[in-house]
C-alpha positions, 0 to 999 in steps of 0.5 A: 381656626389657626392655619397650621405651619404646613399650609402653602400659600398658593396652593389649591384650597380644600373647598367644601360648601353647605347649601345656601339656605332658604331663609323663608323660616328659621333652621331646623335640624336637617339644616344644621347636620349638613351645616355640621358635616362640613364643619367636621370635614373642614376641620378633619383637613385643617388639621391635617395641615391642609389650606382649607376654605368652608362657605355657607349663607342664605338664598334670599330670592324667589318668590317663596321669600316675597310671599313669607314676607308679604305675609310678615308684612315687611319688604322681602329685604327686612325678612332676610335681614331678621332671619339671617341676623337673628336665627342662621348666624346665631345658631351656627356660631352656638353650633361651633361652625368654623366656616370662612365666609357666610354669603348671603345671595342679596349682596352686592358682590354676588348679584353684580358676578352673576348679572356678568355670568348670566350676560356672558352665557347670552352674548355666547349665544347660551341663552335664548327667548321663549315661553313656557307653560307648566306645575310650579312649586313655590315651595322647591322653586321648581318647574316639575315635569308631569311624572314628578307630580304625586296625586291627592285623594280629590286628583290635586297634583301635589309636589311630591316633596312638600306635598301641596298643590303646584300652580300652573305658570304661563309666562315668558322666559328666557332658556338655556341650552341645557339640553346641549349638555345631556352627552357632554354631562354623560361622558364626564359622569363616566369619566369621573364615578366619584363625582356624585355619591352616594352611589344611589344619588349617582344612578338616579342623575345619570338615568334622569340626564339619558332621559333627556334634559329639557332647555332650563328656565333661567329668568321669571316674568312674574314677580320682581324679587331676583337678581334683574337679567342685565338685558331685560330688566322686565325679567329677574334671573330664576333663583337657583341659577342665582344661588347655585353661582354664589359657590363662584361669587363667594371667592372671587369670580370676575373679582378677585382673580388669585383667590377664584384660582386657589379655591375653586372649583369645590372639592365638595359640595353638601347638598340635601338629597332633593336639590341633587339634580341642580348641583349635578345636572345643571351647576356642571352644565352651567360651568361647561358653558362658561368653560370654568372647571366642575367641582369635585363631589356633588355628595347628598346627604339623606333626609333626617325624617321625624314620623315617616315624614322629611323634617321640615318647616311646612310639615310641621317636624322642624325641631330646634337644634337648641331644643338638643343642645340645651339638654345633650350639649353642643358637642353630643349634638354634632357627635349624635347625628353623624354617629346614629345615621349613615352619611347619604342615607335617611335617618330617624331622629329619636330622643330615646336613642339619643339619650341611650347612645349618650349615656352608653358612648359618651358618658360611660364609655368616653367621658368616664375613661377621662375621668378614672385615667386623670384620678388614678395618676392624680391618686397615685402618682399626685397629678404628674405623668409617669414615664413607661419603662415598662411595655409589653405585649399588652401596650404593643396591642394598644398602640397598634389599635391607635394606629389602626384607629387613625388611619381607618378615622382618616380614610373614612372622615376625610376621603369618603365622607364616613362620618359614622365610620370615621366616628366608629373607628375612633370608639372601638380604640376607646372601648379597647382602651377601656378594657386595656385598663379592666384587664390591667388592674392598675388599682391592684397593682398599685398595692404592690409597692416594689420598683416593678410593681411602680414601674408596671402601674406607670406604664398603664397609666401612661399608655392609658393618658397617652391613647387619651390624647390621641383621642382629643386629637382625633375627636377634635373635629367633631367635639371641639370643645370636650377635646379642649378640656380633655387636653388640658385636663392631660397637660397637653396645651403646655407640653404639645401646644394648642391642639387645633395644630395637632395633625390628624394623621400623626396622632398615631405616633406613640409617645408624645405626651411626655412624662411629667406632665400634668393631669388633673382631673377637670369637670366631667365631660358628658354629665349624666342627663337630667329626665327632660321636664314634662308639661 
């Protein structure tokens, strides 16, 4: 997206992350809404006229990407090469992400960084040899502490996430001091309460840090899939020490010094609510012992469940992104998960409830007011925007919603991470919008061909296309391509220019679109859905 003329150079980048995706398989829904969170975000602030840096990629380590390879039978390397060329770019690209950069963990500009970072924290005296024994999931890479396990009905431990059984592991290891960090975390917890949200997420990491926090494993003896530890080769770095540093590596740790300095540490980090305690507990530690800068928010979003159950590749519920979007359309796929489910909290996925909230929001409530507005100034007044000479109590109450409108979409959407607030707060200015045009009859008050009667049709139409592009603005973030057409459709990309540069925040300053513009009436924005074919 173009840079807007406001951005500084210099000056301290909004940086938001995505988790670096597994590429043990190909992504599922869970993977693209929080992929789509941060586009939306980022987007929000670049509009805002914000110097703004988005990053995702693929953790490509482990030994869960060694044994999905070997069962492919190709080189662990080949399957990060397929995946990541033919499943992840594609699908984001398909999904409109505008991310900056797209880190994958086997790069040379990562691995190289994080062989220094790991050979630093030692040569502090940060690191140190032992063993140790203990359940392991493949699955979440992850030593798990007894407590965690849940039991089958034979006695099995299984991982309470993927639900199959843990390996016992005995090897040699080298640790890091995290146990040091448990005060140190605490303090910066209490200092900083925002740090983590939501605020379940908050409570859940700082009763599990005054627990007490174990020394962490930071290399495997096992396997030799990973990043080789620089002074022992015979060990690879533990992959999410690996994975949690390409937030470091992927804007210029040790490298580039100007770029690290106006980006890091991430304003935000998006994470799922089950690789929580690695981004709050051992990211900040791991920083603290570099004495490098935490990020700003650790925000966990919730899981998107399908049955009662985590949507998941190993619990048989991913679903295709592409299976929505090839019947819902791009767009309605990033509105409908941000809109139908609270940021941070766990939400159900339901076909039916898409449909409905499609059909009611977008299509009758959105895309129709589009359509009606652009037909009634091509009808009455042949395609070309009138001006309003005749406001009154009713367009006061309209612009006064607008105003409310932005300001509550700007605190939700780009300070509190409220998409579904944000979202609300946009349509509630639809619907009044709506109901402005119900009460005002324009349709009636054509027939009424004195000069008041034309300068009263004026103004609704006016304040109608004008609250429209207001809306394209404001939707923008989340509906890019809609909010493309909407604009056009009103005149706008000739009379105000390219609506990536429209500001947010000024969207509420009543009057821009100017009379004489001209509206036509383009292709409806949310068609009326076809009955899904049946087998």
């Amino acid at each position: 997206m173009a840079a807007t003329g406001s951005e500084k150079q210099g000056a301290k980048a909004f940086y938001v992350t995505t988790p670096i995706y597994y590429v043990n398989d190909a992504p599922h829904l869970g993977h693209a809404y929080t992929t789509v969170a941060g586009d939306v975000l980022t987007r929000w602030h670049r509009q805002r006229g914000e110097k703004v840096w988005y990053l995702t990629g693929t953790d490509e380590h482990g030994q869960k990407i060694m044994r999905t390879a070997e069962a492919n039978n190709v080189t662990p390397q080949a399957w990060c090469d397929k995946l990541v060329e033919e499943a992840w770019k594609p699908l984001w690209e398909h999904l409109n992400i505008a991310n900056d950069d797209f880190i994958r963990t086997t790069q040379k500009r990562h691995t190289d960084r994080v062989q220094e970072f790991v050979q630093d924290l030692y040569d502090k005296g940060e690191i140190y040899k032992g063993g140790y024994e203990g359940p392991y999931c493949v699955g979440c890479e992850e030593y798990k502490l007894p407590g965690d396990l849940i039991e089958a009905e034979d006695g099995t431990k299984l991982c309470p996430i993927h639900k199959k059984p843990v390996e016992i592991l005995k090897e040699e290891n080298y640790f890091f001091k995290l146990s040091e960090y448990g005060p140190k975390l605490l303090e910066f917890y209490e200092a900083n309460p925002g740090f983590i949200q939501p605020e379940s997420a908050r409570n859940e990491v700082v009763n599990f840090v005054k627990q007490g926090l174990q020394d962490l494993s930071i290399s495997r003896s096992t396997f030799d899939w990973g990043i080789p530890i620089p002074w022992d080769e015979k060990h690879v770095i533990y992959v999410w020490v690996d994975a949690l540093l390409n937030y470091a590596t992927a804007v210029g740790y040790n490298e580039n010094p100007a770029k690290f300095a106006e980006t890091f540490p991430a304003n935000v980090h998006l994470v799922g609510k089950d690789i929580l305690r690695f981004h709050a507990v051992i990211w900040p530690a791991m920083l603290m012992a570099q004495g490098l800068p935490v990020p700003g928010r650790v925000a966990a979003n919730g899981w998107l469940m399908v049955g009662g159950e985590k949507m998941s590749k190993s619990n048989l519920t991913g679903i295709k992104p592409q299976d929505l979007t090839s019947h819902f359309g791009v767009d309605a796929y990033r509105w409908y998960f941000l809109r139908a489910i609270a940021f941070g909290s766990d939400g159900s996925f339901s076909w039916e409830d898409f449909s409905a909230r499609y059909t009611s929001e977008l299509a009758n409530d959105y895309g129709n007011l589009a359509s009606r507005v652009a037909a009634m100034v091509g009808k009455y007044f042949g395609g070309e925007l009138p001006a309003s000479t005749a406001d009154g109590d009713a367009e006061k109450a309209v612009q006064d919603g607008l105003a409310k409108a932005v300001e509550t979409a700007d605190l939700k959407i780009g300070e509190e991470l409220d998409f579904q607030g944000g979202i609300l707060a946009i349509f509630d200015f639809v619907k009044q919008v709506n109901g402005y045009i119900t009460e005002q009859e324009p349709w009636k008050v054509a027939k009424d061909e004195s000069e008041e009667g034309r300068a009263r049709l004026a103004t609704i139409l006016y304040t109608a296309a004008e609250s429209l592009r207001a809306v394209a603005v404001l939707l923008n973030p989340i509906m890019p391509e809609t909010s493309q057409a909407l604009w056009d459709s009103l005149g706008a990309e000739a009379s105000l220019g390219s609506l990536a540069t429209q500001p947010v925040q000024s969207s509420a300053t009543w009057g821009q679109l100017p009379a004489g513009a001209t509206v036509t009436k383009g292709a409806v924005l949310f068609p009326r859905l076809e009955e899904p074919k049946k087998d």
